[in-house]
C-alpha positions as semicolon CSV with decimal commas, in nm:
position;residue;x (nm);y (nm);z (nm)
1;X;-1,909;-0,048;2,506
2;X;-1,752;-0,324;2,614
3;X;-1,971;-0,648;2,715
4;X;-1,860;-0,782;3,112
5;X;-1,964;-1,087;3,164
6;X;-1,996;-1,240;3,546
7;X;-2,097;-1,616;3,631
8;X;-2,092;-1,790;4,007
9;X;-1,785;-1,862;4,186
10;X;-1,589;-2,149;4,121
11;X;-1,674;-2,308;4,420
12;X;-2,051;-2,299;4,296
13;X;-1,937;-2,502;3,953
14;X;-1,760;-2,768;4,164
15;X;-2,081;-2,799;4,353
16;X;-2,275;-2,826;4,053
17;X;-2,036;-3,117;3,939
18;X;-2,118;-3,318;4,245
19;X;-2,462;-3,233;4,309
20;X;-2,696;-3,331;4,082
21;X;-2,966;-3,132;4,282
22;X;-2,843;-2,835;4,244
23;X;-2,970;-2,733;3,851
24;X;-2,832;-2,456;3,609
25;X;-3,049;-2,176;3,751
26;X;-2,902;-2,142;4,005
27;X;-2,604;-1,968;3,775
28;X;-2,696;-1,579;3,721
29;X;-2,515;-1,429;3,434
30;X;-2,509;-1,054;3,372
31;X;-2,386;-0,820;3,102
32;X;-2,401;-0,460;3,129
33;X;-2,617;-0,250;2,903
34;X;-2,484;0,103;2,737
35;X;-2,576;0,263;3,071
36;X;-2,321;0,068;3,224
37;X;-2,605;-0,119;3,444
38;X;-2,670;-0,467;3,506
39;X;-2,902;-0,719;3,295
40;X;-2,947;-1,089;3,337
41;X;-2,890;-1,219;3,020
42;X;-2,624;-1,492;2,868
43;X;-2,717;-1,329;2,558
44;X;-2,456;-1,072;2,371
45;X;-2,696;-1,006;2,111
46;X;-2,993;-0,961;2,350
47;X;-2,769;-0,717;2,495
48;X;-2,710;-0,566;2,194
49;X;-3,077;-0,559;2,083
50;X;-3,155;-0,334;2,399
51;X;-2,860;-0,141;2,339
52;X;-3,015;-0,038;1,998
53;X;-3,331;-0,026;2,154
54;X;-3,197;0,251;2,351
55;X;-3,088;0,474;2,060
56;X;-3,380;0,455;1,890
57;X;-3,616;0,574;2,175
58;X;-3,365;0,895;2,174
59;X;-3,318;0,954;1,858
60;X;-3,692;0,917;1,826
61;X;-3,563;0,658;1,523
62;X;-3,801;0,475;1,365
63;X;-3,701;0,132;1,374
64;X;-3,785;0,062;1,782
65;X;-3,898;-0,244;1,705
66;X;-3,555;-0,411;1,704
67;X;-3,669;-0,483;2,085
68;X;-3,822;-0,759;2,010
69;X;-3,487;-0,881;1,863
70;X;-3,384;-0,897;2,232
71;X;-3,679;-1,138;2,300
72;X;-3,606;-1,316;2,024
73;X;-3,203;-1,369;2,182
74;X;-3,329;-1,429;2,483
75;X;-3,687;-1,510;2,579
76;X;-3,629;-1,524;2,987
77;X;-3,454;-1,203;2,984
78;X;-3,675;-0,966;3,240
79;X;-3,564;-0,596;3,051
80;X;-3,600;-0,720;2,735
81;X;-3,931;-0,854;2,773
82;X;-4,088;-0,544;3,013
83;X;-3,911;-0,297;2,698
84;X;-4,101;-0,478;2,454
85;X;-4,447;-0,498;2,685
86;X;-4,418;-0,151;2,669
87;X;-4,360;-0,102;2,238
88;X;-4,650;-0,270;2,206
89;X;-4,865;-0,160;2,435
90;X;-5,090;0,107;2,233
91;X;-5,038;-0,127;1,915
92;X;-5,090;-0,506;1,995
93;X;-5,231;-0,557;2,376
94;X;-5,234;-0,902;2,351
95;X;-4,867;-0,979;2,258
96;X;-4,766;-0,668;2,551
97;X;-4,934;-0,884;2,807
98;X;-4,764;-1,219;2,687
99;X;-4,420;-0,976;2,701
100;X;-4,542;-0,861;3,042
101;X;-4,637;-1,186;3,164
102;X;-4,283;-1,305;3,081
103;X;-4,088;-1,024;3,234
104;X;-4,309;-1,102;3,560
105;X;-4,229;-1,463;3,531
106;X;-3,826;-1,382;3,533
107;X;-3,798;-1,154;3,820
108;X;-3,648;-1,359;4,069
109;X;-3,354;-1,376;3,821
110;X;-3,392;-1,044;3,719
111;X;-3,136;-0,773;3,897
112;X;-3,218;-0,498;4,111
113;X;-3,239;-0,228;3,803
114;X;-3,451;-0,456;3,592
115;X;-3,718;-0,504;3,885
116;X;-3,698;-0,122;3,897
117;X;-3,775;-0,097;3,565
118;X;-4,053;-0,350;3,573
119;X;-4,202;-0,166;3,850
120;X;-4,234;0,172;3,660
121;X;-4,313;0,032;3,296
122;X;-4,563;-0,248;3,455
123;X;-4,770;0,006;3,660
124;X;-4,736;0,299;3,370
125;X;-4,927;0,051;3,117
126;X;-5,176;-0,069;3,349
127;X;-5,522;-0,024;3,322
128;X;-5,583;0,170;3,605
129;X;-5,283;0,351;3,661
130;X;-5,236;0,649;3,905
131;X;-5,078;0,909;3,682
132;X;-4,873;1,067;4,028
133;X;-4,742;0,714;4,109
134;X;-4,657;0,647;3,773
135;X;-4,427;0,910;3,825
136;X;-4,282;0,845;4,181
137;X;-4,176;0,486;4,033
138;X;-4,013;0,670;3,754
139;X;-3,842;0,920;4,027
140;X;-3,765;0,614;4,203
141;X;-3,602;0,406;3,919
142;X;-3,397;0,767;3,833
143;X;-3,232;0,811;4,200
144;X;-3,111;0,472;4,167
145;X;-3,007;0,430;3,822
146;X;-2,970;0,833;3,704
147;X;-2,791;0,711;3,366
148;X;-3,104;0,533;3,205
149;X;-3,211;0,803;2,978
150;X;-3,481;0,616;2,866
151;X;-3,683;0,553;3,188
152;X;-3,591;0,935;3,181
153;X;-3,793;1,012;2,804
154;X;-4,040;0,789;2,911
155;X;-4,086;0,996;3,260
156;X;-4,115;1,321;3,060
157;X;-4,348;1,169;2,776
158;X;-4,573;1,093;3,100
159;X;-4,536;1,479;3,264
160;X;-4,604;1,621;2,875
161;X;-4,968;1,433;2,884
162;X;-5,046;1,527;3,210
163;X;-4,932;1,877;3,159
164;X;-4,646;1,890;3,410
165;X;-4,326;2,038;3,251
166;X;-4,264;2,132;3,648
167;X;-4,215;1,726;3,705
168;X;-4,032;1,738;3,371
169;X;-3,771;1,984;3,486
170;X;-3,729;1,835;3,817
171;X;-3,611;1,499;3,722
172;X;-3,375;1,602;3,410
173;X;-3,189;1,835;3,678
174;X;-3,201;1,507;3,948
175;X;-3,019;1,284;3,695
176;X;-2,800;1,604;3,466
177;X;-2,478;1,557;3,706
178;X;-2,424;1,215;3,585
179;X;-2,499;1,287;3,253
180;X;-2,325;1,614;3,142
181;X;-2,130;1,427;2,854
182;X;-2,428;1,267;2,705
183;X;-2,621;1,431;2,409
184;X;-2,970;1,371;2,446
185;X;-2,978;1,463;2,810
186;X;-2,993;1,824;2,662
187;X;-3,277;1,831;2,458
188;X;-3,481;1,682;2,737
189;X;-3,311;1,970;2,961
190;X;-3,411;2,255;2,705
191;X;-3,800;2,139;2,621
192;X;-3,932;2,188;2,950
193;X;-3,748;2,492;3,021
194;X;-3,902;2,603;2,710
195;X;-4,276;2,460;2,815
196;X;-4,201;2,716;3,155
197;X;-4,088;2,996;2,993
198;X;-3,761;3,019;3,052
199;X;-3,668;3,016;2,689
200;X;-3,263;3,159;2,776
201;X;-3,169;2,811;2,994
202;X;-3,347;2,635;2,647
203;X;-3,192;2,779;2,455
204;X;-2,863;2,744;2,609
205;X;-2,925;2,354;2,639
206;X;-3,066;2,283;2,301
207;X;-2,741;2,444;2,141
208;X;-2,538;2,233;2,392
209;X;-2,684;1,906;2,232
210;X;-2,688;2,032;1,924
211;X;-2,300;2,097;1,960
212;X;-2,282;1,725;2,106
213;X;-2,447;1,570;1,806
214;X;-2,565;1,790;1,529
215;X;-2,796;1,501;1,455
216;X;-3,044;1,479;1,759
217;X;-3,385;1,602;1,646
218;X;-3,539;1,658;1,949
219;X;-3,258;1,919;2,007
220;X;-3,340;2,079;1,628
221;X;-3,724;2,055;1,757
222;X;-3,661;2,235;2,106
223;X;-3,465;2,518;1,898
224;X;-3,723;2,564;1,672
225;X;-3,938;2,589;1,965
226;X;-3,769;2,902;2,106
227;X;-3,700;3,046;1,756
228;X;-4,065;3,008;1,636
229;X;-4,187;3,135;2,023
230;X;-3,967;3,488;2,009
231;X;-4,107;3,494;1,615
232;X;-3,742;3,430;1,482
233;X;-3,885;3,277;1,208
234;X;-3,598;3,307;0,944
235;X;-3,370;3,197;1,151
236;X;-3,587;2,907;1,271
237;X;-3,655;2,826;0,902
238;X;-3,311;2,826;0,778
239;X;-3,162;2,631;1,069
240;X;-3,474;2,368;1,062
241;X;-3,433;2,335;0,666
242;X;-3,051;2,256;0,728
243;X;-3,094;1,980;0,972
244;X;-3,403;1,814;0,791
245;X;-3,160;1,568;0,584
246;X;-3,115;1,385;0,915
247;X;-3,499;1,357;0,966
248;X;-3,525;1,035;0,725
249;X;-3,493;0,801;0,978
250;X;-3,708;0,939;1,228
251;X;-4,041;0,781;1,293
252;X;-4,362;0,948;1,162
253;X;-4,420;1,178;1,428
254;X;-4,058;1,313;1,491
255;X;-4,065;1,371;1,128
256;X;-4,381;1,531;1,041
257;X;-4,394;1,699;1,346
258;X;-4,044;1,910;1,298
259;X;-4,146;2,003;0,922
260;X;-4,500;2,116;1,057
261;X;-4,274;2,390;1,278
262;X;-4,109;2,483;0,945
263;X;-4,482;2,505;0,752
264;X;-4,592;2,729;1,081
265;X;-4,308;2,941;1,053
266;X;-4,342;2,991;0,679
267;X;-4,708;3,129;0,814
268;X;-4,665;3,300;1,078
269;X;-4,348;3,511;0,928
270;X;-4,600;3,582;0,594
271;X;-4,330;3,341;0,420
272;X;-4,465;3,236;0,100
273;X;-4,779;3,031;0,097
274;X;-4,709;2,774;-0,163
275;X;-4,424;2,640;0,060
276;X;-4,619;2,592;0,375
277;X;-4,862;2,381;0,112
278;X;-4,562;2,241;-0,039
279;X;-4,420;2,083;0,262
280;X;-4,805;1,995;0,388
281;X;-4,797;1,786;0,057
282;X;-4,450;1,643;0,023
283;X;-4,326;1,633;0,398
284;X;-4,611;1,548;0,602
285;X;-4,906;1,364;0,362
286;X;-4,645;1,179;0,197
287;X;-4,508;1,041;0,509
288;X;-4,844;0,808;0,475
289;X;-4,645;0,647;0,149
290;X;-4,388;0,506;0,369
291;X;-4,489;0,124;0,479
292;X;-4,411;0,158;0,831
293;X;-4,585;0,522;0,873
294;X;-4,786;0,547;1,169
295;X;-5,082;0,684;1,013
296;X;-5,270;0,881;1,346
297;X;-4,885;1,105;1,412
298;X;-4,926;1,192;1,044
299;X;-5,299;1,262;1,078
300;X;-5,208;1,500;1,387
301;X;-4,951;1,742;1,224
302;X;-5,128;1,754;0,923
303;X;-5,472;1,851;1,087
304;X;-5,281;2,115;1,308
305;X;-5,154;2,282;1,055
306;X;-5,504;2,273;0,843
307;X;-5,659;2,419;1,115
308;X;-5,378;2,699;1,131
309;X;-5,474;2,739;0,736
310;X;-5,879;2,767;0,830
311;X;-5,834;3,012;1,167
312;X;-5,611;3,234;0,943
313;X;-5,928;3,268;0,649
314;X;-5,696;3,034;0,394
315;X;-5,987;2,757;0,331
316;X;-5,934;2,847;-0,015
317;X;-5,605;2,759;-0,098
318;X;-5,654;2,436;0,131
319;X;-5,792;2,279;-0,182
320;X;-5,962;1,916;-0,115
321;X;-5,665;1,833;0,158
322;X;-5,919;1,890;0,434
323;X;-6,164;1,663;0,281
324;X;-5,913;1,406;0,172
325;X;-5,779;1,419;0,569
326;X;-6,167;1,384;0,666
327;X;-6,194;1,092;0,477
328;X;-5,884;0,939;0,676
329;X;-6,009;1,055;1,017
330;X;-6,376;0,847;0,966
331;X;-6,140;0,591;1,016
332;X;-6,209;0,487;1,378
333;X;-5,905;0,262;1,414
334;X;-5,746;0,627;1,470
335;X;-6,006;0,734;1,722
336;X;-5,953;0,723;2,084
337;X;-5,561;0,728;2,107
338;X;-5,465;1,084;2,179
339;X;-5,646;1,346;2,287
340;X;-5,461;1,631;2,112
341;X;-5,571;1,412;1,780
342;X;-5,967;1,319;1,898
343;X;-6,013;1,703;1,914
344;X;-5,837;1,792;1,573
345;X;-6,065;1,467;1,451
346;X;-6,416;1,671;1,599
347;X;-6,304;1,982;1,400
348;X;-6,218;1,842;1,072
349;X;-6,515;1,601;1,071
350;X;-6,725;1,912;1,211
351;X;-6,585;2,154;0,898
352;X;-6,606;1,885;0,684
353;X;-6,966;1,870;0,736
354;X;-6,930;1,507;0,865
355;X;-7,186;1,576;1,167
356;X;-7,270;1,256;1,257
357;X;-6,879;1,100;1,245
358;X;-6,836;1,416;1,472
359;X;-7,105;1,330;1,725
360;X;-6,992;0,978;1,750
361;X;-6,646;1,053;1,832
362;X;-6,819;1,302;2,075
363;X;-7,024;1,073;2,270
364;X;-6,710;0,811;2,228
365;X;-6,532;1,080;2,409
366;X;-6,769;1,053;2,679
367;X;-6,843;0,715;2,700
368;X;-6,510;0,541;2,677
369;X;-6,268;0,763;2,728
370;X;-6,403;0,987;3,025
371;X;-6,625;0,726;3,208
372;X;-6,361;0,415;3,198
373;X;-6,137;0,654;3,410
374;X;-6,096;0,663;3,781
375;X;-6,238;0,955;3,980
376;X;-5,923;1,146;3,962
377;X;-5,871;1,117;3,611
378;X;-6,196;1,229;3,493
379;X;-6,198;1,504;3,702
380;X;-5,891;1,614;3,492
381;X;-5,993;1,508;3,185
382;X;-6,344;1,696;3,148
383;X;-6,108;1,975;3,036
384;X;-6,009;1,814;2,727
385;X;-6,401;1,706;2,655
386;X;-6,506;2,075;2,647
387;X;-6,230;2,174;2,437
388;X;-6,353;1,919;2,214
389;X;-6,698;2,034;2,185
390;X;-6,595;2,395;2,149
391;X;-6,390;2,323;1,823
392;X;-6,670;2,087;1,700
393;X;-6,967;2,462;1,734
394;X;-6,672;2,645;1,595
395;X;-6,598;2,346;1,259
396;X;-6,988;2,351;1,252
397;X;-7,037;2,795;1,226
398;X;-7,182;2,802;1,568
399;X;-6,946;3,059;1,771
400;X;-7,151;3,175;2,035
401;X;-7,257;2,871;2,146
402;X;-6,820;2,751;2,143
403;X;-6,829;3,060;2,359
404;X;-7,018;2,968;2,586
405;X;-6,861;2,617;2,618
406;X;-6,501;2,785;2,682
407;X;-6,629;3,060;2,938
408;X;-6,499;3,429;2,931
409;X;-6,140;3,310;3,078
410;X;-6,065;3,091;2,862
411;X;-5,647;3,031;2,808
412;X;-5,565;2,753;2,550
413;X;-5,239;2,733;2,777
414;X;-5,403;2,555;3,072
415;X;-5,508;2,247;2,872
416;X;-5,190;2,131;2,828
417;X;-5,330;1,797;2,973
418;X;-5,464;1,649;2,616
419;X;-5,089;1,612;2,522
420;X;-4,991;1,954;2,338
421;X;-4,705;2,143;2,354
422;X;-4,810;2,567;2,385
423;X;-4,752;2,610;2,028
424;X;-4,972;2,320;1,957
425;X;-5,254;2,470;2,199
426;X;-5,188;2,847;2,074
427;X;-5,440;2,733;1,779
428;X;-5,703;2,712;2,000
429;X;-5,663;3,083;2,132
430;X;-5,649;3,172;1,793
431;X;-5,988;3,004;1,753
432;X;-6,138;3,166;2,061
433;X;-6,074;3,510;1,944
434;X;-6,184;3,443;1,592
435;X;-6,516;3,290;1,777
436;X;-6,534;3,663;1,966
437;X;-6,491;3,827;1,670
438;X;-6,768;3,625;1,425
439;X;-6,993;3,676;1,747
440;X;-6,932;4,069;1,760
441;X;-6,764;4,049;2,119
442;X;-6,531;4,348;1,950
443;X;-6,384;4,470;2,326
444;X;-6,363;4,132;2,486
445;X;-6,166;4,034;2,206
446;X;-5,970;4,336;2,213
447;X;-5,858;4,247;2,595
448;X;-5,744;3,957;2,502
449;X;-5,546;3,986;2,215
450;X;-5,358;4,268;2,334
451;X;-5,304;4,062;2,655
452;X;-5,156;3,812;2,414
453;X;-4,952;4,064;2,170
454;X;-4,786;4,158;2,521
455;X;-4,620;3,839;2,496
456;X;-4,565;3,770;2,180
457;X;-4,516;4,157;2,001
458;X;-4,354;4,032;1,646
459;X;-4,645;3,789;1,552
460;X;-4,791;3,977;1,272
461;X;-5,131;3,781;1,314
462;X;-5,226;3,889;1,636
463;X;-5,214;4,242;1,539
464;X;-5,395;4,171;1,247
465;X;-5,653;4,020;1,483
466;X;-5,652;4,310;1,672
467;X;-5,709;4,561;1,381
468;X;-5,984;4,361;1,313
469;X;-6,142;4,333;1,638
470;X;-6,080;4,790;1,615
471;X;-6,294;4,788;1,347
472;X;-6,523;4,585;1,451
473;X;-6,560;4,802;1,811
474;X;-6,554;5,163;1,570
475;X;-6,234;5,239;1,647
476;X;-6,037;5,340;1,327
477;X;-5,720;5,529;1,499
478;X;-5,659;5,267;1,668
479;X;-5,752;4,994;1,395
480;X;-5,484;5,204;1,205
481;X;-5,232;5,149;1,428
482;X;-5,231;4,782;1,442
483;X;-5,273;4,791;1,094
484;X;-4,930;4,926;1,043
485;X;-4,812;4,709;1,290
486;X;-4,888;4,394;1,139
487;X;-4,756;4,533;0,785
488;X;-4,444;4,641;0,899
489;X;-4,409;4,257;1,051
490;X;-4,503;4,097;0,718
491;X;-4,254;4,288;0,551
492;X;-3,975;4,169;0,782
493;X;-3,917;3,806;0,812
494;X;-3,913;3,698;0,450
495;X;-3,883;3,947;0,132
């Protein structure tokens, strides 16, 4: 895009000529960012720096960093510095609040959307944020200025850890008519259709962006999504292993996240077992080789699909990976900085038979995670704390006891507040009805499963769950049934 440039009037040069009072502040220069809104900055290469910036937030690239190139260009510009608070806010505090500071310190200069934009990325990373205003300042920033499509990602990374893909949906469709040409704007469209069922509108969007740019991952991820949800799994597969070339430069978690939907659809479609281990090995561990891997997003794919491995009776061909991962996850540098990952941490240290790393990340749990949080938030939040000590009885052998933490209505699905997608938190279903079956609750388990085969009637697992839980309740015609259910299934998706 081309850079405008706009300075004072002439008349305010000739004053600054004869008045010596008057100083060079007083002279506001702005350039317009890709959006085609305006930044204060005499800087073409801050400018640029953003611009980039920008990109690499969509394309979930791995090189975000080049923010603090922007900085660098220009150290009073107000966007730059709030963008880069915000980079560095999980990994260096210290230099986010000097960033912060300086964006706070440049406001009078700054222009209506950067004070916008300070408002929602200032309050989002502060201690004691408000999770529902973080939002209205988001909603806010959006009516104004409905092009930035990265206030809008940041927005919906907000609504996915508080479990709103309602608030998601809403504010894609407030800022989609001034948008419709743009790529990424589709992607963002089709995942929380996806997250509320409506998996025709997803699909319909995803293919959009993917049409747009055959390159945007989280528009491969999205259709994997709905492929891997309807138990496509071929088709997920083959159109997943297609795009991957384009994965390189996406950061850790783009990356190892989109192959561990290929592993899972490998498993679930009784694909061959030696490539779900394959791509554990060579497209999620070895992510860790890279020198600018972040370490806990590889730590979370790889324990999800471990735990798939375990629920599914496949400890043995697991090997020493679990242990190895255990080994990683004693680590404490990677405690305490998602949820989704503290309670994959409790299980593998729990299975591992790392009991007391597992009841310090426990109590951490409670003691500075849940008690540092307002009133609101920990109201929330308790969810996520049982759900952690459920999967640390289950990692230690002790089902009816992770029974009794989870309750008889337990739905994996309503816990979408520790930051999981549903095919992330179907895992822990899958561990609540293996829990009813090791603890002989054959017809409770029988309810449920079939409740959840009515949704999802090609997953061969579930009926092999079900068989199982037949047997278990005496029940061999109908054990026989499902039997030939699930068989027919594992014959179907890959020969």
């Amino acid at each position: 895009m081309v850079q405008l440039e706009f300075s004072a009037s002439d008349t305010l040069h000739q004053l600054i000529q004869f008045s010596p009072n008057i100083t060079r502040k007083m002279e506001k220069v702005v350039k317009l960012d890709n959006w085609g809104y305006e930044v204060t900055t005499s800087s073409h290469a801050c400018i640029s720096a953003i611009n980039a910036y920008y990109h690499q937030v969509l394309s979930y690239g791995r090189e975000k960093h080049v923010i603090l190139e922007a900085v660098a260009h220009d150290k009073d510009c107000t966007l730059a510095n709030i963008l880069a608070s915000h980079f560095l806010h999980s990994s260096d505090p210290s230099k986010a609040s000097f960033f912060l500071d300086s964006a706070k310190s440049n406001l009078e200069q700054a222009t209506l959307y950067e004070r916008l934009v300070f408002d929602a990325v200032s309050y989002l990373i502060s201690k004691d944020r408000d999770d529902d205003v973080a939002y209205e300042l988001h909603a806010k920033l959006l009516k104004e200025f409905p092009r930035d499509l990265v206030s809008l990602k940041r927005a919906q990374v907000l609504c996915f850890i508080t479990g709103r893909p309602d608030l998601s949906l809403s504010l894609v469709h407030q800022v989609l008519p001034q948008n419709k040409g743009e790529s990424f704007i589709y992607g963002m469209l089709s995942f929380p259709s996806l997250e509320l069922g409506r998996m025709k509108e997803a699909e319909e969007a995803a293919k959009r962006g993917f049409e747009i740019n055959k390159q945007d991952s989280w528009a491969h991820h999205a259709l994997c999504h709905i492929y891997q949800y309807e138990c496509r799994f071929k088709e997920a597969v083959e159109f997943m292993e297609e795009c991957s070339p384009s994965w390189s430069s996406c950061s850790s978690f783009m990356l190892t996240h989109n192959w561990w939907h290929v592993a899972l659809c490998y498993l679930e479609g009784n694909g061959p077992m030696n490539r779900v281990l394959e791509i554990y090995d060579h497209h999620i561990w070895r992510e860790l080789d890279q020198p600018d891997a972040v370490a806990a997003e590889v730590y979370l794919n790889a324990a999800g699909l471990l735990l798939r491995l375990c629920v599914r009776g496949e400890m043995d061909i697991i090997g020493d990976r679990l242990k190895i991962l255990a080994e990683h996850l004693t680590d404490k540098a990677n405690w305490y900085m998602k949820w989704q990952l503290d309670i994959l941490t409790v299980w593998t240290l729990a299975k591992t038979g790392e009991f007391s790393k597992a009841d310090e990340l426990l109590e951490g749990l409670k003691l500075k995670r849940i008690s540092r949080m307002t009133k609101k938030k920990q109201r929330v939040m308790h969810r996520g704390l049982v759900l952690a000590e459920a999967v640390y009885a289950y990692g230690s052998g002790n089902d009816r006891h992770g029974l009794e933490i989870l309750g008889p209505d337990f739905d994996a699905h309503s816990f979408k507040l520790i930051g999981a997608s549903d095919e992330q938190l179907d895992v822990f279903n899958e561990v609540w009805y293996i829990m009813l079956l090791n603890a002989d609750e054959a017809i409770k388990a029988i309810e449920v499963i079939k409740r959840r085969i009515e949704k999802r009637q090609g997953f061969a697992f579930l009926w092999r769950l079900l068989e199982s839980a037949y047997k278990l309740a005496k029940m061999p015609e109908e054990a026989t049934i499902a039997n030939e259910k699930a068989r027919a299934l594992e014959c179907a998706y890959f020969k």
